[in-house]
Structure formats: structure tokens, C-alpha cells
C-alpha positions in Angstrom: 57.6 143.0 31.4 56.4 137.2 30.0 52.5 133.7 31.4 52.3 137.1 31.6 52.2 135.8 29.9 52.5 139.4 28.2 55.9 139.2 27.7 57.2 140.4 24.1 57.4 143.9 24.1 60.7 145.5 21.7 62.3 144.4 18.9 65.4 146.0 17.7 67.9 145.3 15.4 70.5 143.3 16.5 73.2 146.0 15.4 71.9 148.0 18.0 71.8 145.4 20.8 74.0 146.3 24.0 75.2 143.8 25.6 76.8 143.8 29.0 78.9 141.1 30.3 79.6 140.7 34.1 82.3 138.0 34.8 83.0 135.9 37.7 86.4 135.6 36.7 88.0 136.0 32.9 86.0 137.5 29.6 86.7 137.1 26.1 83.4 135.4 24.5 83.1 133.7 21.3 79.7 134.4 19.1 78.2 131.6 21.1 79.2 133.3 24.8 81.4 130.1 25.6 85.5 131.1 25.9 87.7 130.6 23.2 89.3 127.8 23.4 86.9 126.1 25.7 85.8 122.6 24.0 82.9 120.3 24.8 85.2 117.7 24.1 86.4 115.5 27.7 84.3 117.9 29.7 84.0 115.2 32.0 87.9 115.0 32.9 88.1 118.9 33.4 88.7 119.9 37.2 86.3 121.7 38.4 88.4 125.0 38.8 88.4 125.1 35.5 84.6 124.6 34.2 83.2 128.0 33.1 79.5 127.9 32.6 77.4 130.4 30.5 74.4 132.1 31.7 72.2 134.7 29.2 69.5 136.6 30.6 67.8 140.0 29.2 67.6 142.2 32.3 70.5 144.3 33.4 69.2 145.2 36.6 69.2 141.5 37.5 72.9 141.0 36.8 74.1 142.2 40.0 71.7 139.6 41.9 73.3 136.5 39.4 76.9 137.9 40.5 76.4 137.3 43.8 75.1 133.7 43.9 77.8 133.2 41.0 80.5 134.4 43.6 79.4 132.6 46.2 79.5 129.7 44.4 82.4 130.1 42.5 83.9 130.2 46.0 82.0 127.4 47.3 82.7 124.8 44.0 85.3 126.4 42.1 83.1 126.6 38.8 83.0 129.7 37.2 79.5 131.6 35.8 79.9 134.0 33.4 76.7 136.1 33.0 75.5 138.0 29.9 72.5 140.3 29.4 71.2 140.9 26.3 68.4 143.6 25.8 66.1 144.1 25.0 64.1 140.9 25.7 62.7 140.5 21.9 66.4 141.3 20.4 67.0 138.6 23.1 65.1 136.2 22.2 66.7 136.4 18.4 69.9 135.8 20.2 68.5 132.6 22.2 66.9 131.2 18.5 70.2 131.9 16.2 71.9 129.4 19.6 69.7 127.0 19.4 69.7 126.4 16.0 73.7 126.8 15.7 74.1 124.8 18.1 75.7 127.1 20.2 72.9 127.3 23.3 74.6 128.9 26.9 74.7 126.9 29.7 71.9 128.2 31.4 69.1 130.8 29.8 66.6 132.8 32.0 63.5 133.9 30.6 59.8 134.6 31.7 58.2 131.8 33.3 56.1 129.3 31.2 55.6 125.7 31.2 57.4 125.1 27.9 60.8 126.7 28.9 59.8 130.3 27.6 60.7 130.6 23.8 58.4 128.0 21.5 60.9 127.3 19.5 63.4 126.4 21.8 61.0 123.4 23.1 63.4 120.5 23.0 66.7 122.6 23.8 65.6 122.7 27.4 66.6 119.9 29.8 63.4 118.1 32.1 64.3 119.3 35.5 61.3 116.9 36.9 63.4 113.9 37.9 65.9 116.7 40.0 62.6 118.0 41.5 61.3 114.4 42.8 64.9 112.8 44.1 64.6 116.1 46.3 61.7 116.8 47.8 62.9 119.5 50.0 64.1 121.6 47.9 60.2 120.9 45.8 58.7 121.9 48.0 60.8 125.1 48.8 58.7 126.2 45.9 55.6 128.7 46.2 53.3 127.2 44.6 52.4 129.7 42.5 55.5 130.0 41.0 56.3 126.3 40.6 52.8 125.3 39.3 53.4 127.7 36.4 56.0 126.0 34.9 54.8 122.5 35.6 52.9 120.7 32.6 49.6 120.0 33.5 47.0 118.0 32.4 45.2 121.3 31.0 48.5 122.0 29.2 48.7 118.3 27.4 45.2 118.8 26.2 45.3 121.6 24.7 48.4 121.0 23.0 47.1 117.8 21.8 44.1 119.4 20.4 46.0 122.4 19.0 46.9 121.3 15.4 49.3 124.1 15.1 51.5 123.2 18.1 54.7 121.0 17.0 55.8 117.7 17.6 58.0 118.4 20.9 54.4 119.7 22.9 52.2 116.9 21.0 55.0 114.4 23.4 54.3 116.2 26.6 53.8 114.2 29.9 52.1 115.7 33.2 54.5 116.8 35.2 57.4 117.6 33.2 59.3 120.6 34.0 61.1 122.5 32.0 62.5 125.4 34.1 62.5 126.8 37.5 61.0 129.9 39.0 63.8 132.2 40.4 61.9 135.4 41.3 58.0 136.4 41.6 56.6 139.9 41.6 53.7 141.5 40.6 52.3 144.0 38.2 50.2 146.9 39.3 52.9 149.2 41.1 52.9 152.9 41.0 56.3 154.8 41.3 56.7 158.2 42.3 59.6 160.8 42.3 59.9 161.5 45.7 62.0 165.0 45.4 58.9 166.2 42.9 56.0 165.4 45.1 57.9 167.4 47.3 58.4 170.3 45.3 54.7 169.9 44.3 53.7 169.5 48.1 51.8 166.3 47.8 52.4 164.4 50.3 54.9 160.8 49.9 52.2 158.4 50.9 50.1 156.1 48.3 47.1 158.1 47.5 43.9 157.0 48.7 42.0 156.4 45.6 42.0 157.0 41.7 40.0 159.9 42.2 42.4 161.6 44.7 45.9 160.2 42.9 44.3 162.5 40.1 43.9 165.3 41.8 47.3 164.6 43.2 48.5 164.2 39.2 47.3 167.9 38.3 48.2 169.3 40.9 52.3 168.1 40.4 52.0 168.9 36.6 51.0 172.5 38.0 53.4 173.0 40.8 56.8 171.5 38.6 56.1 171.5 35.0 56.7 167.8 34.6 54.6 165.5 32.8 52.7 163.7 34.9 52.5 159.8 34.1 54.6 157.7 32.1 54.1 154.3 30.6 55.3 152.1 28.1 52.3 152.8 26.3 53.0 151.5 22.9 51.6 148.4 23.4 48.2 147.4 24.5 49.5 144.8 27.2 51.2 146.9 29.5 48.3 148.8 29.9 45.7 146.3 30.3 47.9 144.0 32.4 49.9 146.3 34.3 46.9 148.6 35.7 43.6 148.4 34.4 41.9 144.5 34.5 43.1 145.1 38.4 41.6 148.0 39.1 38.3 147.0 37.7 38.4 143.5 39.8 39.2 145.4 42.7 36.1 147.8 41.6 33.5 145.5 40.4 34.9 142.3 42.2 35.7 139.1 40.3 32.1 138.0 38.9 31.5 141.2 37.5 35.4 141.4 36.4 35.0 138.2 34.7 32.0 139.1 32.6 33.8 142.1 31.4 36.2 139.6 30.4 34.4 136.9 28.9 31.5 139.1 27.0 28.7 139.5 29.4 28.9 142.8 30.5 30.1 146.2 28.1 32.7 148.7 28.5 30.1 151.1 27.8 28.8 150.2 31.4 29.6 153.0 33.8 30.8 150.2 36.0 33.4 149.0 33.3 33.6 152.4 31.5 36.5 153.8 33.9 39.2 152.0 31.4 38.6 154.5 28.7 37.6 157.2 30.8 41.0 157.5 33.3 43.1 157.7 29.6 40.8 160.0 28.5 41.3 162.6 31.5 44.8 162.1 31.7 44.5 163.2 27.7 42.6 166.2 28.3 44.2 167.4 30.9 48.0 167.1 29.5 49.1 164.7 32.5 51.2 161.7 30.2 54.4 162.4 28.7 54.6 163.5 24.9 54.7 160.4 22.8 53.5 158.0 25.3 52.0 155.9 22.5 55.5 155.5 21.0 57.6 154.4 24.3 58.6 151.2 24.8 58.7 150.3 28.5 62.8 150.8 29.1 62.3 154.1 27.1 59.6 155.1 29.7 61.6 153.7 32.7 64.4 155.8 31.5 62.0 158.8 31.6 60.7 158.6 34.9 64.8 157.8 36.5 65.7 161.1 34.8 63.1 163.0 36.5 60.5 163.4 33.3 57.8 162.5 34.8 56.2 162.4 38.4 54.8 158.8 38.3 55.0 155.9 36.7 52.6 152.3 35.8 55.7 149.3 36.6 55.9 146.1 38.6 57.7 145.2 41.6 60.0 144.1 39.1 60.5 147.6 37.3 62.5 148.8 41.1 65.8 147.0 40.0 65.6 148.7 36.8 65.4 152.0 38.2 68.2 152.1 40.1 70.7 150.4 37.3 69.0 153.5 35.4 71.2 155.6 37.6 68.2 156.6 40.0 68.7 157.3 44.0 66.7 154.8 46.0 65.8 157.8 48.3 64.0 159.3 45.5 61.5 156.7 44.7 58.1 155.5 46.1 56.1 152.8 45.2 52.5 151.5 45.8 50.0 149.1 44.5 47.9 150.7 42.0 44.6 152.8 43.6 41.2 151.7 43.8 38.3 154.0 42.5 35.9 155.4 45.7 33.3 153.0 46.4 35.0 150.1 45.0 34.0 145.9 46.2 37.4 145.4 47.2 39.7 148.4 47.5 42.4 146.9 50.1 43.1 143.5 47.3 46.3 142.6 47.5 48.7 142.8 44.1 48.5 139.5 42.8 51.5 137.2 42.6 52.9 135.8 39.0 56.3 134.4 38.6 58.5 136.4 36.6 62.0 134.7 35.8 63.2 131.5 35.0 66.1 129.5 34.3 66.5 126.6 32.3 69.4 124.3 31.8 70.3 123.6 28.1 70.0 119.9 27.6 72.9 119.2 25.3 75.4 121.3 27.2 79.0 119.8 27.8 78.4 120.9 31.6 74.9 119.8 32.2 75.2 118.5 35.4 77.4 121.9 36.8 74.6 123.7 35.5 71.7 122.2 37.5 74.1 121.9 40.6 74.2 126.4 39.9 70.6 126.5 39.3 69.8 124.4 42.7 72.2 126.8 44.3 70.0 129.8 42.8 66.9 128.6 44.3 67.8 127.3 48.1 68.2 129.9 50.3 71.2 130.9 50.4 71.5 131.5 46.6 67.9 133.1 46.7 69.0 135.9 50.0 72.2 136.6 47.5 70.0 137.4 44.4 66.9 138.9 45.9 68.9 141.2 47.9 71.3 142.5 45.3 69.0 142.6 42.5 66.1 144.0 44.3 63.9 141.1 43.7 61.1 138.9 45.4 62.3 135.1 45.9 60.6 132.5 44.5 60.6 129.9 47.7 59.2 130.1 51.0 62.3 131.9 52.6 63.1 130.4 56.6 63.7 134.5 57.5 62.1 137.1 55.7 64.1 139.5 57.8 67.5 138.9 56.0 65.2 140.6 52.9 66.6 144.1 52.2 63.7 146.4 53.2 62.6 147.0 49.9 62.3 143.5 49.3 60.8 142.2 51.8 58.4 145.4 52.0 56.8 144.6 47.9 56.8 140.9 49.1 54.2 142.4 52.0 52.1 144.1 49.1 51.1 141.0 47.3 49.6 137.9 48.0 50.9 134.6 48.5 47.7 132.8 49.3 46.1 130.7 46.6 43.0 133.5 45.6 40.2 133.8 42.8 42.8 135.6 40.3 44.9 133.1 40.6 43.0 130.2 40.9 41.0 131.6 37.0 44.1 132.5 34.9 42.1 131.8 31.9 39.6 134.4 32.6 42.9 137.1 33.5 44.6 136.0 30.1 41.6 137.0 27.9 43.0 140.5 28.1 46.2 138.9 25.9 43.4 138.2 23.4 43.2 140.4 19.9 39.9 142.6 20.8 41.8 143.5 23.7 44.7 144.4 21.4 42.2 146.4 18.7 40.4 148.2 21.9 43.9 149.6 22.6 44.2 150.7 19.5 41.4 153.0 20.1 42.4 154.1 23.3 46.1 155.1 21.8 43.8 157.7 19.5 42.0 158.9 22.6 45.4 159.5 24.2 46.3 161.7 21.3 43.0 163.6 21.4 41.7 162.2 18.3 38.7 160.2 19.5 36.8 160.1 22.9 36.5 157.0 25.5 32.7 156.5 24.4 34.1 155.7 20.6 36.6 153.3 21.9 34.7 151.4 24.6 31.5 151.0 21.8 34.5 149.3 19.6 35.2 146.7 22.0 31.5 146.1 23.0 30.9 145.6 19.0 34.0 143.0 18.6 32.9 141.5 21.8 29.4 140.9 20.6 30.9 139.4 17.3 32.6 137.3 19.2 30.5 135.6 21.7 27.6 135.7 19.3 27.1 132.2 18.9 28.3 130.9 22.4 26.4 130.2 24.8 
């Protein structure tokens, strides 16, 4: 699912939203997720046995890794956190605006990580977490880097919203160094799952394949040997593609100068050194390898697909494992690897590279501000970060004393992607082109070839025409 970001993927109506409450002790919400009964009024002269803080988030596979660290510190403090995920994330995101503007904002809200808090028009709601950051330096500079610089306002993020006449008042007041929530997980995009019980029925060995070329051989010959649609994908929207498995797989192929003219208008699709975008959806088209209706699915949807054994593999993030498994699928059945490189490729062996996912901000005006940043400092020392990473399958967001504690599937996509500081993520403004709308209208070409109704050629000449109209008059 976000930087990134690419983030907004599914909106439902909010009849139809499930939500799923996990306590730490007692239920019975009110509209705004607060207990009845519970008043803002004296929060200061409650005992701390009885303070109940709210936390909303969107992912239910994340839940499990909250209920730890809100056991163990329910246990440690006394203070109750009461989660509640509310999917999905754009039927989420209505929930968090109809808060904010009734007043009615949790505790504590997790969302993907941005500089601004992660929903534009909460800016304002969020409290400045900077002045906790600086009386601490340890816990600072527990940070990655990566993951705290994203949500950090920098000085490129004050200029553009100061040249920006459409951005409000709230980012026109911005300051350097502001920060508005903290990182609680990284990951990665560009992750291949496969069943495990049908690669064995197809005989195709449970080992990442050694190249594009061979995972599709490897692709035809499982759609022969089970009857099972090969790939799955939330392929509705142009992001997930393009940010989850292609711009990757040509850096890794062309390396980054050449990746970064694709990007930016100097070199064409219609290169045979860029081409391979169209071309792979074109063969998994003509040779029936994606599920029916991939163009319709939503990425749950596809998840869904792949846990219940519809198809062999599956484009995800080292994010999409904890989903898996809440969808009712046995870890023993699932393999994972970093998306292949073509034959021939500059730099087949990159590493995935690193993003931070999730965040949590504290709401400013909430009558148990100060337990709330004591929880969310629990969530990101170590202790609180070993609870959630291990129960909700994730990838902490600080430099851990022990990887080893890690479950092994933590700890092993933690191995697959890349810490250091490295061209992708040192030129984010190149990588987020691909959020950018000829990226968007290209898709919308490539969803035809995926329903056999145009060809790779057609589509890649559209985005070489709207790049040219683009970058016609820039240097």
C-alpha cells in the first residue's frame, strides 16, 4: 500500500466498512472510538489505571503487533490502549476527516509515513513531536534515517509549500525540522509471493527464480501443471504496478542514469531497453498467466486471491506477509523474494529499497496527550518495537541492539533490503515521477493490453507522445 507516497488505493462506502476492534481491556465505543462515559473534563486528576487511550489504524494484520506493545504497557503503566482498524485505508481516511472536523480525533492515528502527518487535511490536528525528539537524543537517534528523515520537514518541504499557492495556511507556517509523526515500521515494495504447496504440485522448484525470463517460464509452466492463474495483482490502479515492480526492475536493468532518463523524458519506452514495461504485461496477456479481472482488483481483493490458493504468485511488499496470514493463510505455504532482474541486466543483485511505511501521530488536542506520546515512545524503543515487529510480521523502524530476537521472517525481509543511504534513496524526486499523471494515462493503456485489446507498442508510443508534450519546452 502511502511518500509512497502511492498510498490511496479503495474507496468504499462507509456502510460497508468493517471494522475490527481489539481491546486491551473493556469495549463499548462511542462514534468517536472514546468510551462512553469517558470525559475530557479533569483528565489530569484521573489515576492512571483508569486512562484509556484510543488508537485507529487501517491494517488488520498490524493489530496483533499494537496488542502486544499495548499489553505490555498496559502492564508496565496501567493505561489502557484500545486499538481500532478501519479498512480499507481510503474508507479510513473518511473516518480520520469526519474526527477531525467533529472534534472527535483518537488518541493516536497511524497512517503512511509523510512529513505532514499523512492526511492534508488533518495538518494542524497532529501534535509537533520535535521538542520530544531533541530532549532525547537517544531515542533520535534510534531512528534509521530513512525512515525519520521522511517525516522530518525540510527545507525542500518549506519551499515548496511556500511556493505552492494551492497549499493552506497550516504548511505556508512550517519550520525546518518540525515533526509531525514517527516512523513505526519500514519495508519495501518489490516482493514476489509464491504458493508453496502449488509450485510443488507444478514441480518448480521453491527458490526465487533466477531472472524475469526464467520466472516466466516458471509462470507457464504452473498455469499448465495446476490450472491456476498465474499472477495476481491489485491491478486496478496504475501505482501498484509502476511502484511495486516495474521502475525497479528497469533500475536494476538499465542502472540509475538510464532509469532516470526514462523518468524524467530523455529516453522512450519504445526503447528496447525501456520497452520491457509493456512487453512483460503483454505476455502475461497472451499467454493467459493473470487472474480474470485483474484490472478490476483492488489490492486486499488480490491478496485475498492469492491466500485462497487462486493464483500461484503474487506482486506485494514485505508489508503484504502480515496480511497474508490474518487472510487465513499457512506461513508454511508461502515464499517470498525480491522481484527478478531481466538476463543481462547492470545491476541484477540491487537490494529492495527501503521506504517507511507506518506512522503514528499523536492528536494535539487530546485530553490524554501526554499518555499518548509516553505509548508512542514505548512503540518505538526496543522493547515496544521486538513486541510489534514480531507479532505483526513487520520490519522495525530503529536500529535494533539484536536482530536475532526478530522472528525469522522478520529479520530475513530486513536482510533483502537496504539500509544504507543509496542513489534511489538519495533522488526521491526522480522515483516519485512515476506518481505523476502520464504515468497514470500510460497505465491506462497497459490495462487495455491486459485485456487483449491493444498491444505494448500502442501503449509505450502513448507515453513517449505525452512525455514529449511534456518536456517540450524544458531544457
Amino acid at each position: 500500500m502511502t511518500s509512497i507516497k502511492r498510498k490511496a488505493y479503495r474507496l468504499l462506502s462507509l456502510a460497508f466498512v468493517l471494522v475490527v476492534v481489539i481491546a486491551c481491556g473493556g469495549n463499548g465505543n462511542n462514534a468517536s472510538g472514546r468510551s462512553a462515559g469517558t470525559s475530557p473534563a479533569g483528565a489530569e486528576s484521573v489515576p492512571k489505571s483508569d486512562v484509556k487511550l484510543t488508537l485507529w489504524h487501517w491494517k488488520v494484520g498490524f493489530d496483533p503487533g499494537l496488542k502486544a506493545v499495548a499489553q505490555k504497557f498496559k502492564a508496565d503503566t496501567g493505561i489502557t490502549v484500545e486499538t481500532q482498524a478501519i479498512t480499507p485505508d481510503q474508507t479510513y481516511v473518511q473516518y480520520l476527516l469526519a474526527a477531525a472536523a467533529e472534534g472527535t480525533m483518537p488518541d493516536i492515528y497511524l497512517y503512511w509515513s509523510t512529513a505532514s502527518a499523512g492526511v492534508a487535511a488533518l495538518s494542524g490536528i497532529a501534535a509537533n513531536l520535535q521538542g520530544e525528539l531533541e530532549a532525547d537524543p537517544a531515542w533520535k537517534n534510534s531512528f534509521l534515517a530513512t525512515g525519520l528523515n521522511e517525516v522530518t520537514i525540510s527545507q525542500a518541504h518549506v519551499d515548496a509549500w511556500q511556493s505552492n499557492v494551492n497549499m493552506g495556511a497550516w504548511y505556508k507556517d512550517r519550520k525546518v525540522g518540525e515533526v509531525y509523526n514517527l516512523p513505526i515500521d519500514i519495508g519495501s515494495n518489490y516482493i514476489i509471493y509464491a504458493n508453496a504447496k502449488l509450485l510443488k504440485k507444478a514441480g518448480i522448484p521453491q527458490t526465487a527464480p533466477v531472472s524475469i525470463e526464467a520466472w516466466i517460464e516458471d509462470m507457464k509452466k504452473a498455469k499448465s501443471a495446476t490450472g491456476v492463474p498465474a499472477l495476481t495483482f491489485g491491478g486496478r490502479y496504475a501505482s501498484l504496478y509502476q511502484n511495486w515492480f516495474a521502475d525497479f526492475i528497469d533500475y536494476m536493468k538499465n542502472g540509475p542514469e538510464s532509469y532516470a532518463a526514462l523518468m524524467t523524458g530523455k529516453e522512450n519506452m519504445i526503447d528496447p531497453k525501456h520497452s520491457h514495461i509493456g512487453d512483460f504485461l503483454e505476455t502475461m496477456s497472451n499467454n493467459e498467466l493473470l487472474v480474470p479481472g485483474v484490472t478490476m482488483l483492488d489490492i486486499d481483493p488480490s491478496d485475498q486471491l492469492f491466500a485462497n490458493g487462486q493464483a500461484v504468485y503474487s506482486i506485494g511488499g514485505t508489508f503484504t506477509y502480515a496480511s497474508l496470514l490474518t487472510m487465513g493463510m499457512n506461513p508454511a505455504d508461502i515464499i517470498s523474494f525480491r522481484v527478478p532482474a531481466y538476463e543481462g541486466s547492470v545491476n541484477p543483485d540491487a537490494k529492495a529499497p527501503l521506504i517507511p511505511l507506518t506512522s503514528a501521530a499523536v492528536t494535539e488536542a487530546g485530553p490524554y496527550k501526554k499518555e499518548a506520546i509516553q505509548f508512542v515512545k514505548y512503540l518505538t524503543s526496543q522493547e515496544g518495537q521486538l513486541l510489534y515487529a514480531n507479532a505483526a510480521v513487520s520490519i522495525p523502524a530503529i536500529k535494533l541492539d539484536d536482530t536475532s530476537l526478530l522472528n525469522p521472517t522478520s529479520r530475513s525481509m530486513l536482510e533483502a533490503i537496504s539500509l544504507e543511504d543509496t542513489w534511489w534513496s538519495q533522488n526521491l524526486r526522480i522515483v516519485i515521477n512515476v506518481w505523476n499523471q502520464e504515468w497514470n494515462s500510460y497505465y491506462e493503456e497497459l490495462q487495455k493490453v491486459m485485456l487483449g485489446k491493444s498491444t505494448a507498442a500502442k501503449a509505450n508510443a502513448v507515453f513517449d507522445n505525452l512525455m514529449t508534450n511534456k518536456y517540450a519546452n524544458k531544457p
